[in-house]
DRENTORFI-837847 format. One record per residue (C-alpha): x, y, z; residue number from 0; residue in three letters. Coordinates in steps of 0.1 Angstrom, whole numbers. Example, Ala and Ser with C-alpha at 12.3 -4.5 7.8 and 13.67 -1.06 7.14 Angstrom:
2
<pt><c1>123</c1><c2>-45</c2><c3>78</c3><seq>0</seq><type>ala</type></pt>
<pt><c1>137</c1><c2>-11</c2><c3>71</c3><seq>1</seq><type>ser</type></pt>
This chain:
174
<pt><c1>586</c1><c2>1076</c2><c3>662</c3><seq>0</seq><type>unk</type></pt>
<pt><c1>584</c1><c2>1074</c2><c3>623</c3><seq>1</seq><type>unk</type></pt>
<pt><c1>613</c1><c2>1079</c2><c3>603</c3><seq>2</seq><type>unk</type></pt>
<pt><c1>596</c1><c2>1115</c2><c3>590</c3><seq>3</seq><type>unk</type></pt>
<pt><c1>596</c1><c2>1126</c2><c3>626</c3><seq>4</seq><type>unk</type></pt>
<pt><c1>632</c1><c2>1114</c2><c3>632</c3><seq>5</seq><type>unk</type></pt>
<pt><c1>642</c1><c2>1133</c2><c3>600</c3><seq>6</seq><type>unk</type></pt>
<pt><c1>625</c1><c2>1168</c2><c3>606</c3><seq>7</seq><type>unk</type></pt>
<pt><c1>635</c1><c2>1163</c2><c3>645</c3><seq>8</seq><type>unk</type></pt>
<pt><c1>673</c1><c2>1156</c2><c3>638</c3><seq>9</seq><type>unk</type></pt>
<pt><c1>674</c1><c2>1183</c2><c3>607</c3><seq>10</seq><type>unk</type></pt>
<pt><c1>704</c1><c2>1198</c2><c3>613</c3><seq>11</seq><type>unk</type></pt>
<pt><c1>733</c1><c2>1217</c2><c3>591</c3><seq>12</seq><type>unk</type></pt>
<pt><c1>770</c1><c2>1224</c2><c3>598</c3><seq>13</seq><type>unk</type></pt>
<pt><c1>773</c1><c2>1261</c2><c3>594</c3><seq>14</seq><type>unk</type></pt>
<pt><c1>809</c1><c2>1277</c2><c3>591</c3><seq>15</seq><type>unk</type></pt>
<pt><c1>817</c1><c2>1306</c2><c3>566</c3><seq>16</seq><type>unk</type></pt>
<pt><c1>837</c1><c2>1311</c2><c3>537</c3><seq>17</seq><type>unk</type></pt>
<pt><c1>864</c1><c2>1332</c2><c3>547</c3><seq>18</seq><type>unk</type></pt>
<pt><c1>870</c1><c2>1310</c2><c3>574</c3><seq>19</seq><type>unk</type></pt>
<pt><c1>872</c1><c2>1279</c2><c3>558</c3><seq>20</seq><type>unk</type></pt>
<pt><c1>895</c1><c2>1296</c2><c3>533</c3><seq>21</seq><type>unk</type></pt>
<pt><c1>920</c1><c2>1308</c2><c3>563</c3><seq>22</seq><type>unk</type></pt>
<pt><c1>922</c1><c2>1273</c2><c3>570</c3><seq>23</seq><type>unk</type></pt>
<pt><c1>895</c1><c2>1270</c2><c3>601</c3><seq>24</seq><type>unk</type></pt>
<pt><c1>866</c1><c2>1250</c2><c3>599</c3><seq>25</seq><type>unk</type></pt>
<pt><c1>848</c1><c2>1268</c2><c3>626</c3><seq>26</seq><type>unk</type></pt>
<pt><c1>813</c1><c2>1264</c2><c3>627</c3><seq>27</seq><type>unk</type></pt>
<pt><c1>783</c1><c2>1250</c2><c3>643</c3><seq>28</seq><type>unk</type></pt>
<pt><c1>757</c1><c2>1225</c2><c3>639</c3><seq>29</seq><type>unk</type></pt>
<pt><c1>729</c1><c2>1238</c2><c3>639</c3><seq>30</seq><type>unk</type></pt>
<pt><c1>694</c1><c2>1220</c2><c3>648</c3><seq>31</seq><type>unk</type></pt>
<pt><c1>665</c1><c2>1233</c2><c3>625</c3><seq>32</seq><type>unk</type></pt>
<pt><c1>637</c1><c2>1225</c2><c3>649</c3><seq>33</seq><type>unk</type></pt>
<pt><c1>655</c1><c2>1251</c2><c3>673</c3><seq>34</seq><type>unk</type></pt>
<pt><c1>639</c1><c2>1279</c2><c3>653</c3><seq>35</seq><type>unk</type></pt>
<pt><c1>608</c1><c2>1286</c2><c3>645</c3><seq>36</seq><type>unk</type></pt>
<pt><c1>616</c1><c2>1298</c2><c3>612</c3><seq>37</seq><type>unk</type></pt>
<pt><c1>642</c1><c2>1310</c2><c3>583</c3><seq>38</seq><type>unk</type></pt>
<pt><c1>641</c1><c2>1343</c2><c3>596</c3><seq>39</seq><type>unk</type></pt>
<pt><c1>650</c1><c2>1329</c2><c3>634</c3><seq>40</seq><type>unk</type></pt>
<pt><c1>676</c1><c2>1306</c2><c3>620</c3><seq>41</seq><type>unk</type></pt>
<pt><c1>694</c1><c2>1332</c2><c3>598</c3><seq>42</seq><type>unk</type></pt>
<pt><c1>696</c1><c2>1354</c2><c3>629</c3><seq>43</seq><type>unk</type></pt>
<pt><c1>713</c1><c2>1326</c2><c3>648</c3><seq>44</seq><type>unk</type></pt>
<pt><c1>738</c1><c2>1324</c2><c3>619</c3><seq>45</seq><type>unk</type></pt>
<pt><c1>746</c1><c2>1361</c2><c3>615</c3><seq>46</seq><type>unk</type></pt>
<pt><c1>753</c1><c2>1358</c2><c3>657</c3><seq>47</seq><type>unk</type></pt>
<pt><c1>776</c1><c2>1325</c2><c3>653</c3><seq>48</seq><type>unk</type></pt>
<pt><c1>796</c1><c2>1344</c2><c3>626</c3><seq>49</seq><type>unk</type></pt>
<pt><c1>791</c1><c2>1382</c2><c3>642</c3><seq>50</seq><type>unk</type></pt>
<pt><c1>829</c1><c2>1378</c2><c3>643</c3><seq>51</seq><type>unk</type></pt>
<pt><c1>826</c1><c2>1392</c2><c3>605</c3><seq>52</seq><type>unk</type></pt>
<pt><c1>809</c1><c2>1422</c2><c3>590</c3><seq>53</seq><type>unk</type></pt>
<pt><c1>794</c1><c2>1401</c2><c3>565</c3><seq>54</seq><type>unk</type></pt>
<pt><c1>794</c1><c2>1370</c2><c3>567</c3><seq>55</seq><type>unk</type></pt>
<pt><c1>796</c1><c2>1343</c2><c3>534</c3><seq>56</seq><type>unk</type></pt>
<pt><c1>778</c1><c2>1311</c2><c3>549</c3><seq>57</seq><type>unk</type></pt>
<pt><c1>790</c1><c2>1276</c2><c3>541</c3><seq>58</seq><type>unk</type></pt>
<pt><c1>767</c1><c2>1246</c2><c3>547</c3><seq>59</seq><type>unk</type></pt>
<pt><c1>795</c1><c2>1222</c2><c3>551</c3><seq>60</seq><type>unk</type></pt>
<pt><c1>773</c1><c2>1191</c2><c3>563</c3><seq>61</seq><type>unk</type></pt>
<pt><c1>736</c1><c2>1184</c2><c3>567</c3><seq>62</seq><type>unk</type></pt>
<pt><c1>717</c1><c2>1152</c2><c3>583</c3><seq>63</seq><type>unk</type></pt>
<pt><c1>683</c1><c2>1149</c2><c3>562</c3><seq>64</seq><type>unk</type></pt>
<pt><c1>692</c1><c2>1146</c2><c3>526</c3><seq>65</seq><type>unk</type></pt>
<pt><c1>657</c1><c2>1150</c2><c3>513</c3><seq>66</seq><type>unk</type></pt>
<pt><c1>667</c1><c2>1192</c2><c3>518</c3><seq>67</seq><type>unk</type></pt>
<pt><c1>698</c1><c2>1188</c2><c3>492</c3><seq>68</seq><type>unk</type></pt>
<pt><c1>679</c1><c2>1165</c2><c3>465</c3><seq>69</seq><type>unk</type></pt>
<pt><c1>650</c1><c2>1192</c2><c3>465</c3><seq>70</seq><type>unk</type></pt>
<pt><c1>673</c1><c2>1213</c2><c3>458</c3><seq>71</seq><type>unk</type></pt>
<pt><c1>668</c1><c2>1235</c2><c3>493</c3><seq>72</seq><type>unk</type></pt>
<pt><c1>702</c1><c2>1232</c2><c3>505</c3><seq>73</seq><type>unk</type></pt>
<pt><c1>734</c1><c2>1230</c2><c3>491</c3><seq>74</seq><type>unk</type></pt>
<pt><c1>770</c1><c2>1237</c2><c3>501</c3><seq>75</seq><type>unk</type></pt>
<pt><c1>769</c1><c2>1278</c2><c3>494</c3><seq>76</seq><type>unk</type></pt>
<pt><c1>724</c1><c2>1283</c2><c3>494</c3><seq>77</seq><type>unk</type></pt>
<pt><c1>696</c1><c2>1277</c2><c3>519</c3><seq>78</seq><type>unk</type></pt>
<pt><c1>665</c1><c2>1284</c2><c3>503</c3><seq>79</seq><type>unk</type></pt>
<pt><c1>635</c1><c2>1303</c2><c3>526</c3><seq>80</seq><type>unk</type></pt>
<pt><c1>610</c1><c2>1279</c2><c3>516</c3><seq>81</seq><type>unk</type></pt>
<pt><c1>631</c1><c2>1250</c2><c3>538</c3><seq>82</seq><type>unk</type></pt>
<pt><c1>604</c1><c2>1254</c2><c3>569</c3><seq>83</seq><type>unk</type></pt>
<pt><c1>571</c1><c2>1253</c2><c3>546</c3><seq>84</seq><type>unk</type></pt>
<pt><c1>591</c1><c2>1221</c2><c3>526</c3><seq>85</seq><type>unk</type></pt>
<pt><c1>593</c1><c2>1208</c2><c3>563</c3><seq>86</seq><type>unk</type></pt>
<pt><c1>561</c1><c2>1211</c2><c3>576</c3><seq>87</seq><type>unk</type></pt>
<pt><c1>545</c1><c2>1199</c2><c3>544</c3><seq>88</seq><type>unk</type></pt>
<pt><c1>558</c1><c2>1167</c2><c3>547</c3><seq>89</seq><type>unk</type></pt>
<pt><c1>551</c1><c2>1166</c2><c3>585</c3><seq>90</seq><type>unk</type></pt>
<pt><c1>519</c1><c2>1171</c2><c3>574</c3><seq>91</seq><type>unk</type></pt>
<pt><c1>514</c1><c2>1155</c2><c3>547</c3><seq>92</seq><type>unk</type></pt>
<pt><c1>511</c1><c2>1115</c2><c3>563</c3><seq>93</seq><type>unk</type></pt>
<pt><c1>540</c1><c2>1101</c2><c3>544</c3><seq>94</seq><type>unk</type></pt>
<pt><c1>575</c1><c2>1092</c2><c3>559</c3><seq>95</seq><type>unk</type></pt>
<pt><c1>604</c1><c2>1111</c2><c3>542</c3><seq>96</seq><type>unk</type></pt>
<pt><c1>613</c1><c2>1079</c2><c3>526</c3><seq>97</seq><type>unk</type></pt>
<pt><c1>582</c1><c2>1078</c2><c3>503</c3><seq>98</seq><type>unk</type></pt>
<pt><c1>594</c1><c2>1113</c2><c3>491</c3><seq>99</seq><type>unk</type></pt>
<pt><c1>633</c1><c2>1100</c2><c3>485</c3><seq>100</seq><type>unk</type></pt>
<pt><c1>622</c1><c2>1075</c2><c3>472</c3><seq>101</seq><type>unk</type></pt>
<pt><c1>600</c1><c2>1090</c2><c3>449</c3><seq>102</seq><type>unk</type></pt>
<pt><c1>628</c1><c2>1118</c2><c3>442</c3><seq>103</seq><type>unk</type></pt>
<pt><c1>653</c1><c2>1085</c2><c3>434</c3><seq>104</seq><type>unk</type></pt>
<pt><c1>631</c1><c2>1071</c2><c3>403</c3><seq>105</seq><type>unk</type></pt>
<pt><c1>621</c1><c2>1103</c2><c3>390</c3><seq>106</seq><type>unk</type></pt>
<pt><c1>653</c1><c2>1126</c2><c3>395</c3><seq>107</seq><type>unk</type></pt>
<pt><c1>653</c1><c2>1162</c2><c3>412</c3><seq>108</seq><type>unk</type></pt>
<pt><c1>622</c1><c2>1184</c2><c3>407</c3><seq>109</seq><type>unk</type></pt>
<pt><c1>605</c1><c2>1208</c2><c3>426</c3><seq>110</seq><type>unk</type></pt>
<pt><c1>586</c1><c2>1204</c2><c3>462</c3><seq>111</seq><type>unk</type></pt>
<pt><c1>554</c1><c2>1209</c2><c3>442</c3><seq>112</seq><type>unk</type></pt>
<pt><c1>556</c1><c2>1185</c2><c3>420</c3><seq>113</seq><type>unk</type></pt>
<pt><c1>569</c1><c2>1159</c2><c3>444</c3><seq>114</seq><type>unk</type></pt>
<pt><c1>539</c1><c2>1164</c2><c3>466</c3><seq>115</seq><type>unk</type></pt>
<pt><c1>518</c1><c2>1163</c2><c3>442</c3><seq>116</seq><type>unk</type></pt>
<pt><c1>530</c1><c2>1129</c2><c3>426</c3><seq>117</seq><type>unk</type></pt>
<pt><c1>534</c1><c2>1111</c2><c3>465</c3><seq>118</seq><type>unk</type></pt>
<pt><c1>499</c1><c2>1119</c2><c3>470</c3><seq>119</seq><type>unk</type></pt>
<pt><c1>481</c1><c2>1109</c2><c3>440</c3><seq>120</seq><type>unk</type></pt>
<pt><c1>502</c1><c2>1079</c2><c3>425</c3><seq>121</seq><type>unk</type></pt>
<pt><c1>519</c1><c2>1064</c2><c3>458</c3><seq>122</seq><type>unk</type></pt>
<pt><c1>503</c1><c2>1028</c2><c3>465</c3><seq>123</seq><type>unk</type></pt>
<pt><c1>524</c1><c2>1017</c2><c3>494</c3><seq>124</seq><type>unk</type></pt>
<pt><c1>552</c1><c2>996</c2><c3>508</c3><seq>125</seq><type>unk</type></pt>
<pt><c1>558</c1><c2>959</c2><c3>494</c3><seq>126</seq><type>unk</type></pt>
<pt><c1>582</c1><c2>931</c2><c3>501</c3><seq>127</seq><type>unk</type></pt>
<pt><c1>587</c1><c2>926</c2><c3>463</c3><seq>128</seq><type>unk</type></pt>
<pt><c1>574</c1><c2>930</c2><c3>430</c3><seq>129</seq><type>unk</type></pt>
<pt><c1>549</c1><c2>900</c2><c3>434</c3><seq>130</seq><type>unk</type></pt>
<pt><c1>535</c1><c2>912</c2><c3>467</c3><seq>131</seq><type>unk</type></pt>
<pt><c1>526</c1><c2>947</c2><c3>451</c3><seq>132</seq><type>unk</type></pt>
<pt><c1>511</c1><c2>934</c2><c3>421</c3><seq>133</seq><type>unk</type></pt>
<pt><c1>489</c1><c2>907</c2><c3>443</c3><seq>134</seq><type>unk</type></pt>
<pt><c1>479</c1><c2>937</c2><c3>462</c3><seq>135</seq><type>unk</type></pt>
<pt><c1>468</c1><c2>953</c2><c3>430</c3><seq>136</seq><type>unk</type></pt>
<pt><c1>447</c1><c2>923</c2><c3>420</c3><seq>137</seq><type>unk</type></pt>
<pt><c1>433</c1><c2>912</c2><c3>449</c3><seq>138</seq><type>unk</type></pt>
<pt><c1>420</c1><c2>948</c2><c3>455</c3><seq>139</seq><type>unk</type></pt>
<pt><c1>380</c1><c2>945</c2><c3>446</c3><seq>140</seq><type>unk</type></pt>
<pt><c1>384</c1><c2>963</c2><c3>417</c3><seq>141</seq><type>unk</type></pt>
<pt><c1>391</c1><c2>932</c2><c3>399</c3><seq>142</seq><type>unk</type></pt>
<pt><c1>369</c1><c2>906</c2><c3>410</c3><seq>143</seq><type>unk</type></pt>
<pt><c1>392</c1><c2>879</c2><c3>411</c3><seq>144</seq><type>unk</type></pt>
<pt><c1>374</c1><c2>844</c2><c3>418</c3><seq>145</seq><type>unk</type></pt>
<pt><c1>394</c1><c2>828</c2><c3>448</c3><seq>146</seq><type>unk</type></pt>
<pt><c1>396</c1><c2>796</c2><c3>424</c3><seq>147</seq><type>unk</type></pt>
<pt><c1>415</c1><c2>814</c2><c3>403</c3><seq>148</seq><type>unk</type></pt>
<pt><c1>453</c1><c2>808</c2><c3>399</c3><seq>149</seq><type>unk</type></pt>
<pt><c1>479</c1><c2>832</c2><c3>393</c3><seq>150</seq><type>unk</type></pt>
<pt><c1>518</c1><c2>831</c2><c3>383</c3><seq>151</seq><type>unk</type></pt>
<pt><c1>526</c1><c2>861</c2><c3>404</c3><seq>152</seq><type>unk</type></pt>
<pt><c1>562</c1><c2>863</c2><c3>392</c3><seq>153</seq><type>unk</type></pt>
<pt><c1>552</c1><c2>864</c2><c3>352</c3><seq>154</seq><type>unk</type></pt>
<pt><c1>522</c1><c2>889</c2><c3>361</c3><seq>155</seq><type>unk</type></pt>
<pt><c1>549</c1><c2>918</c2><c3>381</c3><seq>156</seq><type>unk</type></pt>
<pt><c1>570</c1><c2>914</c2><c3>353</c3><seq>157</seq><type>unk</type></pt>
<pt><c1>541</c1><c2>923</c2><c3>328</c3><seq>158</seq><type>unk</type></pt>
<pt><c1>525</c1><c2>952</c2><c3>351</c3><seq>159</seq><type>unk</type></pt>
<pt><c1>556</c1><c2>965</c2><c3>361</c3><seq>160</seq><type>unk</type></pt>
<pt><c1>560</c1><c2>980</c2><c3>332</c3><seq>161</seq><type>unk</type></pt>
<pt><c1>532</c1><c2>1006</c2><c3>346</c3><seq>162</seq><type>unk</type></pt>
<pt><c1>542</c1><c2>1017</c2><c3>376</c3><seq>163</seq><type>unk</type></pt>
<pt><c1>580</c1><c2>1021</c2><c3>395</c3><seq>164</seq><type>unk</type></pt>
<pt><c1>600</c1><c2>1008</c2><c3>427</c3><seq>165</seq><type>unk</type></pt>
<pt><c1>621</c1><c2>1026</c2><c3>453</c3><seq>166</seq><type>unk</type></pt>
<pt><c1>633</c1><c2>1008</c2><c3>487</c3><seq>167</seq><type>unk</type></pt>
<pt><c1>603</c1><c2>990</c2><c3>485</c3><seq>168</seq><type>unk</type></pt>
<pt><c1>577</c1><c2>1023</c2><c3>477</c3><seq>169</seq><type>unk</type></pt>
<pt><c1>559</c1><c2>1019</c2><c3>450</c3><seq>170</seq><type>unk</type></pt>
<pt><c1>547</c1><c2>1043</c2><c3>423</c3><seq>171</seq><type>unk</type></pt>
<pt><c1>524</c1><c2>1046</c2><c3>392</c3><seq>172</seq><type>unk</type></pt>
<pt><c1>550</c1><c2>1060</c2><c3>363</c3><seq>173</seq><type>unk</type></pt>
């Protein structure tokens, strides 16, 4: 199982409620997001959690998948609609969840949109280190390297990298 299936299978949120939590109860329920097929579905199981109150303030008081707060699709008092499209984008889209934080960690929080597009047209991959990525880079055919040809790996990522950017190991054109 890839870490993207792990993260969209154990989505889940803590939900309790305002006036609860403010009457000194921390009543609530985690919720599972793959239990619903939907926002719609998954409001409906909130309202009936909380039917106790005519109107219920929701408070997202934990979450496991932190991709949905840096996106800006969850936060402690908000949990946008958009969170099952968001979901099954990524599913879809081939790329672990980690390429995506760690995407989100060098270029701070912006929209789904733009995330997607950036992962999918300047994502290159995994590396051990600097060195491995930019022998990647070079040995690609593109270049034309002679195999006689020696390089000092270490001086040459220092050079490049001022091109491109790292995250856990996922690299990025900047």
């Amino acid at each position: 199982m890839t870490n993207l299936q792990n993260c969209l299978d154990t989505a889940s949120i803590y939900v309790g409620t305002y006036a609860k939590y403010n009457n000194g109860s921390l009543f609530g329920k985690w919720l599972n997001l793959s239990d619903y097929s939907d926002y719609d579905e998954l409001l409906t199981a909130m309202y009936e959690l909380h039917s106790d109150e005519a109107d219920p303030e929701f408070m997202f008081q934990d979450y496991e998948c932190p991709i949905l707060e840096k996106l800006g699709l969850l936060s402690e008092c908000h949990l946008s609609k958009d969170i099952y499209d968001v979901l099954e984008q990524i599913n879809d889209s081939g790329h672990d969840v980690e390429v995506y934080e760690a995407c989100l960690d060098c270029l701070g929080k912006m929209d789904f949109q733009s995330l997607y597009e950036y992962v999918n047209n300047f994502y290159y991959g995994e590396f051990n280190s600097d060195e491995d990525f930019v022998q990647w880079l070079y040995e690609d055919d593109t270049f034309n390297i002679p195999n006689w040809v020696v390089i000092d790996w270490s001086a040459t990522a220092r050079s490049i990298m001022f091109d491109y950017f790292e995250s856990s190991g996922h690299y990025f054109r900047s």
